[in-house]
C-alpha positions as CSV (number, residue, x, y, z in Angstrom):
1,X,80.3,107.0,111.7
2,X,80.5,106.1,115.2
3,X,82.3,102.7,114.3
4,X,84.5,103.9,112.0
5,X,85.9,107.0,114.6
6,X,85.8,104.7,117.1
7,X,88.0,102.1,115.0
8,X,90.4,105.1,114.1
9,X,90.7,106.7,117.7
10,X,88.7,109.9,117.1
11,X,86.7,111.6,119.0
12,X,82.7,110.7,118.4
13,X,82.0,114.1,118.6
14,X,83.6,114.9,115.5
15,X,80.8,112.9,114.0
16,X,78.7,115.9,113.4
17,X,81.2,117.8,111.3
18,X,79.9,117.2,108.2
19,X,77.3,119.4,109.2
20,X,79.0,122.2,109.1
21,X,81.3,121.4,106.0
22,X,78.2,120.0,103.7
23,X,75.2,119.9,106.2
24,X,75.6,116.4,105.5
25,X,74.7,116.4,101.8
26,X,76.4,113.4,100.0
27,X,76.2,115.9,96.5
28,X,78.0,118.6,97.9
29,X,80.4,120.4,96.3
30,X,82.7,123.6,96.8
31,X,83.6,126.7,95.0
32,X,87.3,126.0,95.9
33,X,86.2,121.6,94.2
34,X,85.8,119.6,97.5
35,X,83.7,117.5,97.3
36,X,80.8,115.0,99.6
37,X,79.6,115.0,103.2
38,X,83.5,115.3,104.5
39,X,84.3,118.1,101.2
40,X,87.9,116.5,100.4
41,X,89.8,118.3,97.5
42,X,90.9,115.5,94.9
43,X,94.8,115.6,96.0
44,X,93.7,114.8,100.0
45,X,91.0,112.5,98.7
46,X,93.6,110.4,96.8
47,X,95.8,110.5,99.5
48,X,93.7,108.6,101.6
49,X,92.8,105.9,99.0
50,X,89.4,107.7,97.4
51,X,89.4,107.3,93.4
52,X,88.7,110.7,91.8
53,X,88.0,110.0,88.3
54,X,85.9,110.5,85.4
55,X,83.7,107.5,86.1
56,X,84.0,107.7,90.1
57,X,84.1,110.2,92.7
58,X,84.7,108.3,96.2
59,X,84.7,111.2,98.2
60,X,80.7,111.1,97.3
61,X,80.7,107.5,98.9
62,X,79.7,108.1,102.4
63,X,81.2,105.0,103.5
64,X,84.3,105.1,101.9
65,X,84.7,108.9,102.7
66,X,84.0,108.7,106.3
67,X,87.3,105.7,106.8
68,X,88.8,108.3,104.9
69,X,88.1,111.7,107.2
70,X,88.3,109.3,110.2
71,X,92.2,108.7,108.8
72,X,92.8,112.3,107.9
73,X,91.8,113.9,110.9
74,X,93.6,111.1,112.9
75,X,97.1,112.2,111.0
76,X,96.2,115.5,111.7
77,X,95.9,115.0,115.4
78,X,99.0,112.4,115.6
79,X,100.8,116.0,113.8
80,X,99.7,119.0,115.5
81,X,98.8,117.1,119.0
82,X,96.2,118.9,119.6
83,X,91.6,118.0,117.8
84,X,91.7,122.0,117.4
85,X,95.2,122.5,115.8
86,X,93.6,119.5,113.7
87,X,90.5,120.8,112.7
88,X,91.9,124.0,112.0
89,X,94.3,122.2,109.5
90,X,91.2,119.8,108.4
91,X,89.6,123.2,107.3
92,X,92.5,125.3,106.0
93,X,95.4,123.1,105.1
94,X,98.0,121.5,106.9
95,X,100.5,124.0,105.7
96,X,98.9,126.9,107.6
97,X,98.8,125.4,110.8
98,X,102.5,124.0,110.2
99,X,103.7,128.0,108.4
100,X,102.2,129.6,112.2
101,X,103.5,127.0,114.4
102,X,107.1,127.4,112.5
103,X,106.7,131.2,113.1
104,X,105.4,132.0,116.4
105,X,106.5,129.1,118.0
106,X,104.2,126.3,119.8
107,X,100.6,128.0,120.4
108,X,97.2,126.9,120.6
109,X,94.0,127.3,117.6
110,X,92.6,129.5,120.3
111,X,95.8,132.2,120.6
112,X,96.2,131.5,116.5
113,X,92.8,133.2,116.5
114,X,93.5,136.2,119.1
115,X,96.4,136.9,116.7
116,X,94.4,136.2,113.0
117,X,97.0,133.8,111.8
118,X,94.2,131.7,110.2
119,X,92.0,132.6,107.3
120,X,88.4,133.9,109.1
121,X,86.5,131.0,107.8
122,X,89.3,129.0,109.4
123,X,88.8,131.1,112.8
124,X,85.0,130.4,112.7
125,X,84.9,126.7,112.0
126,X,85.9,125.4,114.7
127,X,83.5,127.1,117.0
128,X,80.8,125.9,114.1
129,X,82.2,122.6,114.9
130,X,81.9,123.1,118.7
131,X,78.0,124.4,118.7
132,X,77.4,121.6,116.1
133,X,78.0,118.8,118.4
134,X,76.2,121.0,121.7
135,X,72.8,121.4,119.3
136,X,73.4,117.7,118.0
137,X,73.5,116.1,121.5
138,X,71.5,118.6,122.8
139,X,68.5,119.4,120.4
140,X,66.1,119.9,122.3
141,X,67.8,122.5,124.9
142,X,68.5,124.6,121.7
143,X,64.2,124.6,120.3
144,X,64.8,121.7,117.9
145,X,62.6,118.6,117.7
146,X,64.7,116.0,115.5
147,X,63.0,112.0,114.8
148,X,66.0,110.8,113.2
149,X,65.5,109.1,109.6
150,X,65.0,105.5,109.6
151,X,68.7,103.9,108.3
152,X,69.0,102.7,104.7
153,X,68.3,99.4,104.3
154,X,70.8,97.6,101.2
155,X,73.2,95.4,99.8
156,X,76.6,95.3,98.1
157,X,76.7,93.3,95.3
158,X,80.3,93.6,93.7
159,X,80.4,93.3,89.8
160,X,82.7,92.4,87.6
161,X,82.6,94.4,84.8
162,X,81.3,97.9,83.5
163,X,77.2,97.9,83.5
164,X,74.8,100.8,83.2
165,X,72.8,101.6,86.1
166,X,69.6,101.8,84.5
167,X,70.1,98.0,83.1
168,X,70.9,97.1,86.9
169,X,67.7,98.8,87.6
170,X,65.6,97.1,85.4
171,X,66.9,93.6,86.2
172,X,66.4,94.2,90.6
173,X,63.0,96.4,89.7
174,X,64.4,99.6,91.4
175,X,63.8,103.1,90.0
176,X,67.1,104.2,88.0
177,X,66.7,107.6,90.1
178,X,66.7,105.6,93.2
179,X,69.8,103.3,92.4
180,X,71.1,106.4,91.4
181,X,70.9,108.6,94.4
182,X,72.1,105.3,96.5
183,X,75.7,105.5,94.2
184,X,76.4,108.7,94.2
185,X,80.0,108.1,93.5
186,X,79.2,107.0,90.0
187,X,79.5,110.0,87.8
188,X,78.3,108.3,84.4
189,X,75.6,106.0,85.3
C-alpha cells in the first residue's frame, strides 16, 4: 500500500482506509454491491481498469484494487482540492460533493457537515477515517496490542489459457482452499 500511494502522490495515511470501508476483508461486499478491501461499485471499478465479470472480480485483487483506490482518490483530490472533499466523494459519490459545491458555493467537508449536505454515513466517515489512522499509528496509546501478521510469501505465474484451480492445486501440492483464498478475484474456480 505504502508503495503504491507513494507512487500515486497520496497521502500514506489513507493507507488504513480500508479499515473502515471493509476492515480490510478482501471478500467484502456491500448492500448497495461494492465490492473488496477498497468496496468499489462495478461502474468506478471499471473505470479504473478492474475487470468485473462473471469469471473475475478485480476489485477482490488487493493488488490490483489498491493501484486502483490510489488512482481514484488521487482524481478525486486533483478535483475537489482538498483529501476531505475527496474522501467525502470516495464515500458518497462524486456528484454529491460536486451538486453542494455548485450550490453553496466553494466550502469545506467540515461546513458541508455543520450544514447536513452529505448523507450521515457520508458525515461520519471521514472522522472514521481520521481515528483510523490515530489507533493505527498509535495502537498502543488507544489499549491495543497489535504483532502484525507475517507478509504472504508467493509467486505470479501467468497462464495462458483457462485452467481449474483445483487441477493447479494438485500439480504445485497446495490445498485448493488455500489457492483459493490467495485468488480471490476468481469467481468460478
Amino acid at each position: 500500500f505504502r508503495e503504491v500511494f507513494n507512487q500515486e502522490g497520496v497521502p500514506l495515511d489513507l493507507i488504513y482506509l480500508p479499515h473502515v470501508e471493509s476492515l480490510f476483508k478482501v471478500t467484502a461486499y456491500s448492500r448497495a454491491h461494492a465490492a473488496g478491501i477498497w468496496q468499489f461499485i462495478a461502474g468506478t471499478a471499471r473505470t479504473y481498469d478492474l475487470e468485473v465479470g462473471w469469471w473475475v472480480d478485480e476489485r477482490h485483487n488487493v493488488e490490483l484494487s489498491t493501484v486502483a483506490a490510489a488512482r481514484h482518490l488521487r482524481d478525486l483530490y486533483d478535483e475537489f482540492g482538498d483529501w476531505y472533499l475527496a474522501l467525502a466523494a470516495y464515500n458518497a459519490g462524486p456528484g454529491w460533493v460536486r451538486r453542494n459545491l455548485k450550490r453553496v458555493g466553494r466550502i469545506d467537508y467540515w461546513t458541508m457537515v455543520e450544514r447536513r449536505l452529505l448523507p450521515r454515513d457520508t458525515r461520519h466517515y471521514v472522522p472514521a477515517i481520521l481515528a483510523s489512522i490515530l489507533i493505527y499509528k498509535n495502537p498502543k496509546t488507544y489499549g491495543f496490542s497489535v504483532q502484525p501478521d507475517e507478509p504472504l510469501q508467493f509467486e505470479k505465474v501467468a497462464v495462458s489459457h483457462q485452467l481449474d484451480l483445483r487441477v493447479i492445486a494438485e500439480m504445485i501440492e497446495v490445498k485448493s482452499a488455500t489457492l483459493a483464498e490467495l485468488n480471490p478475484e476468481l469467481r468460478r474456480g
